[in-house]
PyMOL Python script that loads the backbone (N, CA, C, O; Angstrom):
from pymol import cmd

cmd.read_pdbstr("""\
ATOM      1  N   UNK A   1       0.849  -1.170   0.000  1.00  0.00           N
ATOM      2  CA  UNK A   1       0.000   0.000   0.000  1.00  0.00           C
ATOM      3  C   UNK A   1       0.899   1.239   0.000  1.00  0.00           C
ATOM      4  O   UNK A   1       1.689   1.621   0.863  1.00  0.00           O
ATOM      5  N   UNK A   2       0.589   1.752  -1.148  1.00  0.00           N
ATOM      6  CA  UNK A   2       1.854   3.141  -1.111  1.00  0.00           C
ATOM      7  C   UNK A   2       0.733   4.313  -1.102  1.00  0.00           C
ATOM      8  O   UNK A   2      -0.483   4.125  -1.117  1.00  0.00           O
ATOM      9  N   UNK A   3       1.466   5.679  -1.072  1.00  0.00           N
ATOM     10  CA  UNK A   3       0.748   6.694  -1.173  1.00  0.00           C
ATOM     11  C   UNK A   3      -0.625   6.779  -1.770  1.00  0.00           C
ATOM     12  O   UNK A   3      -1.568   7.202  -1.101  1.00  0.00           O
ATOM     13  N   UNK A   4      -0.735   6.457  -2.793  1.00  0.00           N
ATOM     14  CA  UNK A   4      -1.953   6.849  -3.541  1.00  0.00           C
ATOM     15  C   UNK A   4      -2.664   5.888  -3.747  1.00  0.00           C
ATOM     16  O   UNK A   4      -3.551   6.000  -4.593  1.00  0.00           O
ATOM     17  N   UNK A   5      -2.471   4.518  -2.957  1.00  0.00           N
ATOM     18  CA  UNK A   5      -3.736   4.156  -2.142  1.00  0.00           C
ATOM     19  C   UNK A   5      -3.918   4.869  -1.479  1.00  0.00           C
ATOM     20  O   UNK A   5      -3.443   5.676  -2.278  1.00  0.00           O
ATOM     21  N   UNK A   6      -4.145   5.386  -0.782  1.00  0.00           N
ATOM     22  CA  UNK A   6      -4.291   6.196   1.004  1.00  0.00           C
ATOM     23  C   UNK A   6      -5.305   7.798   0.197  1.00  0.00           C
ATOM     24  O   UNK A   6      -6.081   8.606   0.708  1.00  0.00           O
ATOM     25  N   UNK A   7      -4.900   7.672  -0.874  1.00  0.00           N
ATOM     26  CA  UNK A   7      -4.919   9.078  -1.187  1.00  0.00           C
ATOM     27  C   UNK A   7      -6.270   8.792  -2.007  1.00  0.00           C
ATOM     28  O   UNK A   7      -7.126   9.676  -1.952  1.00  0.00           O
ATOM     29  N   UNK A   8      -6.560   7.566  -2.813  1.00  0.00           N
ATOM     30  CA  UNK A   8      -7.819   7.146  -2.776  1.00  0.00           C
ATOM     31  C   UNK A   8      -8.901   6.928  -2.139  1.00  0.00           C
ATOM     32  O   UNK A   8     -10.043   7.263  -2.451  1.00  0.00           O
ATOM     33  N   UNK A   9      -8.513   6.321  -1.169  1.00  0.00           N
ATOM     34  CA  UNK A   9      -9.257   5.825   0.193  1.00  0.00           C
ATOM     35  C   UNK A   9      -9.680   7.004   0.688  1.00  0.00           C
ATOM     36  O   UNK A   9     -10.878   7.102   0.953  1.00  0.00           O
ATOM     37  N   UNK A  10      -8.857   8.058   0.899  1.00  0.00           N
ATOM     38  CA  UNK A  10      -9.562   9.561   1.310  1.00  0.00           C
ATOM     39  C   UNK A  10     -10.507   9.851   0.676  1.00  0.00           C
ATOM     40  O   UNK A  10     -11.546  10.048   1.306  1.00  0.00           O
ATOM     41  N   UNK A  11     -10.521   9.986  -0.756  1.00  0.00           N
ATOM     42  CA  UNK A  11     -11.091  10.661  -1.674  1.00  0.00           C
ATOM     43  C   UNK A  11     -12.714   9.415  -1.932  1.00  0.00           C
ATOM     44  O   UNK A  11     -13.739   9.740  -2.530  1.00  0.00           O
ATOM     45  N   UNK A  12     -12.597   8.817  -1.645  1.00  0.00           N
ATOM     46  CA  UNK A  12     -13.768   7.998  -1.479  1.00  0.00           C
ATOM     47  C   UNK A  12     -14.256   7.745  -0.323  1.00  0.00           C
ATOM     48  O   UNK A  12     -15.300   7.093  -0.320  1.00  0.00           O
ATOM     49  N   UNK A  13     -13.680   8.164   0.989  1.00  0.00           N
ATOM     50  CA  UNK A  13     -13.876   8.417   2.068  1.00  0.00           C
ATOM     51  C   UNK A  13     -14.875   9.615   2.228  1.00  0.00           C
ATOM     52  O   UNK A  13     -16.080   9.508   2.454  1.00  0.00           O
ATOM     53  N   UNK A  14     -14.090  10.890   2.056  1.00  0.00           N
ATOM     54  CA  UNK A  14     -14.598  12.052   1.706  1.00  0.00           C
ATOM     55  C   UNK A  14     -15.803  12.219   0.767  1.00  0.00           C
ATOM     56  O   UNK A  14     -16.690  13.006   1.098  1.00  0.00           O
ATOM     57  N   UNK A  15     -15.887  11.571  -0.317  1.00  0.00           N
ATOM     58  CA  UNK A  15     -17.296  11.582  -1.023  1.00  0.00           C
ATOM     59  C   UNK A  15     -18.398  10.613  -0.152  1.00  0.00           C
ATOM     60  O   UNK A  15     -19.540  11.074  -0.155  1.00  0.00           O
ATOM     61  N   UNK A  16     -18.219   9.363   0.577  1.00  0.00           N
ATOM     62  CA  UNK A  16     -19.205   9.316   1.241  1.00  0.00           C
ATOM     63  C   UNK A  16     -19.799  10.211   2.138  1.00  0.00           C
ATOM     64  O   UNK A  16     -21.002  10.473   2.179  1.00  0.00           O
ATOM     65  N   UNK A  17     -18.880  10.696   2.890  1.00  0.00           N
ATOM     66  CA  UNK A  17     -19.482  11.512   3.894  1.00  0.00           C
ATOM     67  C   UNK A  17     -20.053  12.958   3.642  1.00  0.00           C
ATOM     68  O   UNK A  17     -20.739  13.613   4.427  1.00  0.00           O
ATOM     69  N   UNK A  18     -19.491  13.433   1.977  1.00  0.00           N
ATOM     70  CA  UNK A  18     -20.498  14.600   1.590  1.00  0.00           C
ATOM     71  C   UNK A  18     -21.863  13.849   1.345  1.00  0.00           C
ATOM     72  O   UNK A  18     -22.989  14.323   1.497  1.00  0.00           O
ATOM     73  N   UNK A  19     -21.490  12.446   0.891  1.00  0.00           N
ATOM     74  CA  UNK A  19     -23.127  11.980   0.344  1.00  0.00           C
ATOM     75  C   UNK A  19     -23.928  12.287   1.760  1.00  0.00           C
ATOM     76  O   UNK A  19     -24.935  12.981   1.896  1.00  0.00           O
ATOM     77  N   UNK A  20     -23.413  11.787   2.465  1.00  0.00           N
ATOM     78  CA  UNK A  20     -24.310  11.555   4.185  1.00  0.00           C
ATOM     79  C   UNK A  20     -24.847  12.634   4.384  1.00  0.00           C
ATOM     80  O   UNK A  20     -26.059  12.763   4.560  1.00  0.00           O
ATOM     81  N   UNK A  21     -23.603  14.025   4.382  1.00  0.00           N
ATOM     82  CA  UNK A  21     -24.234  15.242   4.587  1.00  0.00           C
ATOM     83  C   UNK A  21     -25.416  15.741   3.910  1.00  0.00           C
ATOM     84  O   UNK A  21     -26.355  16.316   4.460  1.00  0.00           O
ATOM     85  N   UNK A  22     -25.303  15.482   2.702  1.00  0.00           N
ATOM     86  CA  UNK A  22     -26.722  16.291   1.757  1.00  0.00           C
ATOM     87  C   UNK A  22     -27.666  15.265   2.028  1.00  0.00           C
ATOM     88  O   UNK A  22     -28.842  15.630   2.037  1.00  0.00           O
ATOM     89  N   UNK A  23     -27.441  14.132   2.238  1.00  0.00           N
ATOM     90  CA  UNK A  23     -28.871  13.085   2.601  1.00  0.00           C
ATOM     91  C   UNK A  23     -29.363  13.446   4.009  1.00  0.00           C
ATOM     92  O   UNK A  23     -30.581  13.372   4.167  1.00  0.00           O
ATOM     93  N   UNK A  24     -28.533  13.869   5.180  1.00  0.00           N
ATOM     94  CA  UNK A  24     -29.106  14.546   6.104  1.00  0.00           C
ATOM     95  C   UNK A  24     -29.924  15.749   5.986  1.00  0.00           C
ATOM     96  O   UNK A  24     -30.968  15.887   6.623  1.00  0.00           O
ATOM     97  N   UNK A  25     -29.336  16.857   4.960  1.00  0.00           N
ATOM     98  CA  UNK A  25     -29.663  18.086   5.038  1.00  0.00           C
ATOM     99  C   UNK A  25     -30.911  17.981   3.997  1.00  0.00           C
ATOM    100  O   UNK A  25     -31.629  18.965   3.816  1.00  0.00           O
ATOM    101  N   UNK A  26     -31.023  17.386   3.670  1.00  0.00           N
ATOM    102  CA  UNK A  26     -32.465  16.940   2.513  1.00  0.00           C
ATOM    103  C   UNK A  26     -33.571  15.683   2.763  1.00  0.00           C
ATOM    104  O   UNK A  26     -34.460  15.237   2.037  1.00  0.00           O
ATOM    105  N   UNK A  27     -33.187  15.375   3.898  1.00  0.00           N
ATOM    106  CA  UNK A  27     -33.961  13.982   4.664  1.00  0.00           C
ATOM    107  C   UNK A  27     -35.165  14.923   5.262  1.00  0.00           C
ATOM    108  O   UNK A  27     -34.908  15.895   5.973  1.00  0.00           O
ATOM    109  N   UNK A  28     -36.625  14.510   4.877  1.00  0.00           N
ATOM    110  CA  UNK A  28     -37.828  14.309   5.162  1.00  0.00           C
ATOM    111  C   UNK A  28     -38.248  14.520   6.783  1.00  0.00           C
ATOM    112  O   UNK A  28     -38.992  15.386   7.243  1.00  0.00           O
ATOM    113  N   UNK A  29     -37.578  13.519   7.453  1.00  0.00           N
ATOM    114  CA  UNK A  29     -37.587  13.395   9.015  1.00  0.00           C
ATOM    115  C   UNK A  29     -36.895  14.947   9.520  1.00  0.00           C
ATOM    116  O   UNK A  29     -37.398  15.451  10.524  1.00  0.00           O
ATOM    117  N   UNK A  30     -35.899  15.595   8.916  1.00  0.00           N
ATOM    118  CA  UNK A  30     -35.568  17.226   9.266  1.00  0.00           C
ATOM    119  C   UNK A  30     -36.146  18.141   9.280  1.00  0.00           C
ATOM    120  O   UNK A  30     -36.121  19.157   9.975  1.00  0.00           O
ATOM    121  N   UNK A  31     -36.893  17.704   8.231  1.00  0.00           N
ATOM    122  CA  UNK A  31     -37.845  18.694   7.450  1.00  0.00           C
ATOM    123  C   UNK A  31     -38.209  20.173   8.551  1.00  0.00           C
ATOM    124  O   UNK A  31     -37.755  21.312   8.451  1.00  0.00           O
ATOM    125  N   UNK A  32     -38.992  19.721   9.368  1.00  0.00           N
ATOM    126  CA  UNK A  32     -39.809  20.334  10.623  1.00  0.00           C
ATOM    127  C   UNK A  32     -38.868  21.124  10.913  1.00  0.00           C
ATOM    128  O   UNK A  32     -39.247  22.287  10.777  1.00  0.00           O
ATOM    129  N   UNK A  33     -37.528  21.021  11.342  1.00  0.00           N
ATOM    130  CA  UNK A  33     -36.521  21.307  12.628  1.00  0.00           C
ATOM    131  C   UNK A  33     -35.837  22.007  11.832  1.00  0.00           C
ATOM    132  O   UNK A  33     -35.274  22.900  12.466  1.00  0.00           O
ATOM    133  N   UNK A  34     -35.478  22.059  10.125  1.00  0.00           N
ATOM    134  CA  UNK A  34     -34.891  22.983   9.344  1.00  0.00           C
ATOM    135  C   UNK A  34     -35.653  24.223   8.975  1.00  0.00           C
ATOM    136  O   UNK A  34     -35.184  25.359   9.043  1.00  0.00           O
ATOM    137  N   UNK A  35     -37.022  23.876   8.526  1.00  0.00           N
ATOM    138  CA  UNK A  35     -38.025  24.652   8.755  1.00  0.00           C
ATOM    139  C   UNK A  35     -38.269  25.740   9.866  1.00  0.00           C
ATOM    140  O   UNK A  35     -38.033  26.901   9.531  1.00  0.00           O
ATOM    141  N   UNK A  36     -38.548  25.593  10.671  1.00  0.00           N
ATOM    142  CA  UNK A  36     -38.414  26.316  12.140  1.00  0.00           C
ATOM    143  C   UNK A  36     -36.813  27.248  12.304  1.00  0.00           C
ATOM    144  O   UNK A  36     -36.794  28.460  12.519  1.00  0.00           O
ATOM    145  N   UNK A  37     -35.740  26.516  12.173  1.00  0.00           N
ATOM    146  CA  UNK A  37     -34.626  27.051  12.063  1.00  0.00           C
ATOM    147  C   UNK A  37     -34.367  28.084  11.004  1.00  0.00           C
ATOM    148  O   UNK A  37     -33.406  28.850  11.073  1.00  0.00           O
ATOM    149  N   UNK A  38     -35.354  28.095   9.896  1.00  0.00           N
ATOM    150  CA  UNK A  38     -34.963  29.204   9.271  1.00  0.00           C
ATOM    151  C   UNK A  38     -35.790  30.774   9.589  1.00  0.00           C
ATOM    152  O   UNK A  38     -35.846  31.917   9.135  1.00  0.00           O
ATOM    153  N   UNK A  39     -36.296  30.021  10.567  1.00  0.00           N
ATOM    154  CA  UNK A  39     -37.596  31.396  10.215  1.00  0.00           C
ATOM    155  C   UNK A  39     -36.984  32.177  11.672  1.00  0.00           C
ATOM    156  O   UNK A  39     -37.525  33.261  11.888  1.00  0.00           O
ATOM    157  N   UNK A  40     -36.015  31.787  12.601  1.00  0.00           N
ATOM    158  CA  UNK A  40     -35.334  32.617  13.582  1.00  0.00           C
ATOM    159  C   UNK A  40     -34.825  33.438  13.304  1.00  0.00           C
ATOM    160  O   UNK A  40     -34.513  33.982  14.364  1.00  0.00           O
ATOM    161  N   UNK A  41     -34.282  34.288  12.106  1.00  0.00           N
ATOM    162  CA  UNK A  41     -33.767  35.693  11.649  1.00  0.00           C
ATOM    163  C   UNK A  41     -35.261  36.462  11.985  1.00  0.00           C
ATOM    164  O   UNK A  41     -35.389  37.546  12.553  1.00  0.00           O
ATOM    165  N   UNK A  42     -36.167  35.730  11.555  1.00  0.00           N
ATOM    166  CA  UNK A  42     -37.364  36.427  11.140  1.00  0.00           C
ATOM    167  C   UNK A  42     -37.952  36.615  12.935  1.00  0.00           C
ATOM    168  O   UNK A  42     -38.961  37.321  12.958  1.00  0.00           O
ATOM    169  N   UNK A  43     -37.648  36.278  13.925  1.00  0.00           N
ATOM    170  CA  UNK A  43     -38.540  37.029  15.356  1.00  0.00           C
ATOM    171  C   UNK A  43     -38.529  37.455  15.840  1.00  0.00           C
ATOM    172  O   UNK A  43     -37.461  37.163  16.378  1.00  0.00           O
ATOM    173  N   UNK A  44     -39.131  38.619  16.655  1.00  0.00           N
ATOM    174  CA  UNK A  44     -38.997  39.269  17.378  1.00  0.00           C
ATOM    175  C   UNK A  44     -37.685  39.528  18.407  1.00  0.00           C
ATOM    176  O   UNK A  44     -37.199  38.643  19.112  1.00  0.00           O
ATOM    177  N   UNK A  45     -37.295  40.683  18.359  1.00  0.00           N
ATOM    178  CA  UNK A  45     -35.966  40.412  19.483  1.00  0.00           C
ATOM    179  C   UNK A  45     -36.720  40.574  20.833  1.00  0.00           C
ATOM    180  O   UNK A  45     -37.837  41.028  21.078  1.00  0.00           O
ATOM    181  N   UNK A  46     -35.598  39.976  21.752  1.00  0.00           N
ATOM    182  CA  UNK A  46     -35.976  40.132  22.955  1.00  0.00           C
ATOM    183  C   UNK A  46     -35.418  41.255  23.609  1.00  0.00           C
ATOM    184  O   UNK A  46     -34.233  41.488  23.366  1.00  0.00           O
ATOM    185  N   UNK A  47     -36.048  42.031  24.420  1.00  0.00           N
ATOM    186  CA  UNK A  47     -35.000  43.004  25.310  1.00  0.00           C
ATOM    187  C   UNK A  47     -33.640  42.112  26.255  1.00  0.00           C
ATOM    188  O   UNK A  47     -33.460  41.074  26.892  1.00  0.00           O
ATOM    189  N   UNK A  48     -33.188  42.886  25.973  1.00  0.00           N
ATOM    190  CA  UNK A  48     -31.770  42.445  26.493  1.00  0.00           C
ATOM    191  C   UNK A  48     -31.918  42.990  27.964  1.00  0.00           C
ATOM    192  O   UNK A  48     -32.218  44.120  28.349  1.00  0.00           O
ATOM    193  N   UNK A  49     -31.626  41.875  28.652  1.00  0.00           N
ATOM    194  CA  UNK A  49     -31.631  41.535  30.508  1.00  0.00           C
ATOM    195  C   UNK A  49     -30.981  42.725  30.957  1.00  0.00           C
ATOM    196  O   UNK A  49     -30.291  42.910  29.954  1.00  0.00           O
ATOM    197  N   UNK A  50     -30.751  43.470  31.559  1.00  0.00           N
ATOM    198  CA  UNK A  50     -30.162  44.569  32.316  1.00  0.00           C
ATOM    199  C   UNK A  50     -30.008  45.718  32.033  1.00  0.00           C
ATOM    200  O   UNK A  50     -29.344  46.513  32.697  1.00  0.00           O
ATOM    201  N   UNK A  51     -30.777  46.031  30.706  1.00  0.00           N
ATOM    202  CA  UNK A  51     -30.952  47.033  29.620  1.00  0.00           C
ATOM    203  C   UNK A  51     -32.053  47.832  30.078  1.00  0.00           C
ATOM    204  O   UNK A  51     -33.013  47.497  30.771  1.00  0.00           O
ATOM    205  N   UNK A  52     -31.702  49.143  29.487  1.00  0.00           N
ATOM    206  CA  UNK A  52     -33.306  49.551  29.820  1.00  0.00           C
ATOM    207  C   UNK A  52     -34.259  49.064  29.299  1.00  0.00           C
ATOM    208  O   UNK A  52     -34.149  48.536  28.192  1.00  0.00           O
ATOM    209  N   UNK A  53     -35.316  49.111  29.893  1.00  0.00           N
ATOM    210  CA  UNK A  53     -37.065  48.791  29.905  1.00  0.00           C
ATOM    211  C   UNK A  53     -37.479  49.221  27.962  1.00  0.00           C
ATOM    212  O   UNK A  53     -37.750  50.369  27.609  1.00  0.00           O
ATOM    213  N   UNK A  54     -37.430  48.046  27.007  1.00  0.00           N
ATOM    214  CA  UNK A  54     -37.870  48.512  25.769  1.00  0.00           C
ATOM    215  C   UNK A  54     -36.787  48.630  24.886  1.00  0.00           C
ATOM    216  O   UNK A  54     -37.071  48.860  23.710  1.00  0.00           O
ATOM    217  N   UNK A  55     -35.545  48.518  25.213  1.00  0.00           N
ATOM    218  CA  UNK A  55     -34.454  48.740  24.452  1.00  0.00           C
ATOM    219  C   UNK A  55     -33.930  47.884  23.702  1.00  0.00           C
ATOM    220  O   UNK A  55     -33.196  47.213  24.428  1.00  0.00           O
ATOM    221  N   UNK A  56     -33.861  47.398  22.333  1.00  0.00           N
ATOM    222  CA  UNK A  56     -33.662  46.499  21.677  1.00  0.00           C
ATOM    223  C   UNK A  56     -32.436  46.437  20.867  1.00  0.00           C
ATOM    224  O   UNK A  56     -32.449  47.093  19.826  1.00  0.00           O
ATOM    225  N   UNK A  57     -31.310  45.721  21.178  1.00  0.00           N
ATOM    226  CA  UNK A  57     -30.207  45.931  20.652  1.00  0.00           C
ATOM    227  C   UNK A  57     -29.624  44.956  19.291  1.00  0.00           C
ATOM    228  O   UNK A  57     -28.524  45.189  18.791  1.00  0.00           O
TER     229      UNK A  57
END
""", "prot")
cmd.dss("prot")
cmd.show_as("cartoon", "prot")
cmd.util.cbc("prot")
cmd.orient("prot")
């Protein structure tokens, strides 16, 4: 086994685990929890604890 075995084995290593990633990030069962996660730019801020009364930073 010389170098470029090893250097294969990565490289087919590495493409499984992008496969995994986009099958996670596109899996059905996420759906909900990616959903929800995007819409947090979008809410209301909260006042910040020790701030004045209404002050939104």
């Amino acid at each position: 086994m010389d170098v470029n075995d090893l250097r294969a084995l990565s490289t087919v290593f590495m493409f499984v685990a992008f496969i995994g990633i986009v099958g996670f990030a596109i899996s059905r069962r996420r759906r909900a929890a990616f959903d929800e996660a995007a819409q947090v730019p979008f809410l209301d801020d909260q006042p910040v604890a020790g701030g004045p009364a209404g002050e939104k930073q």
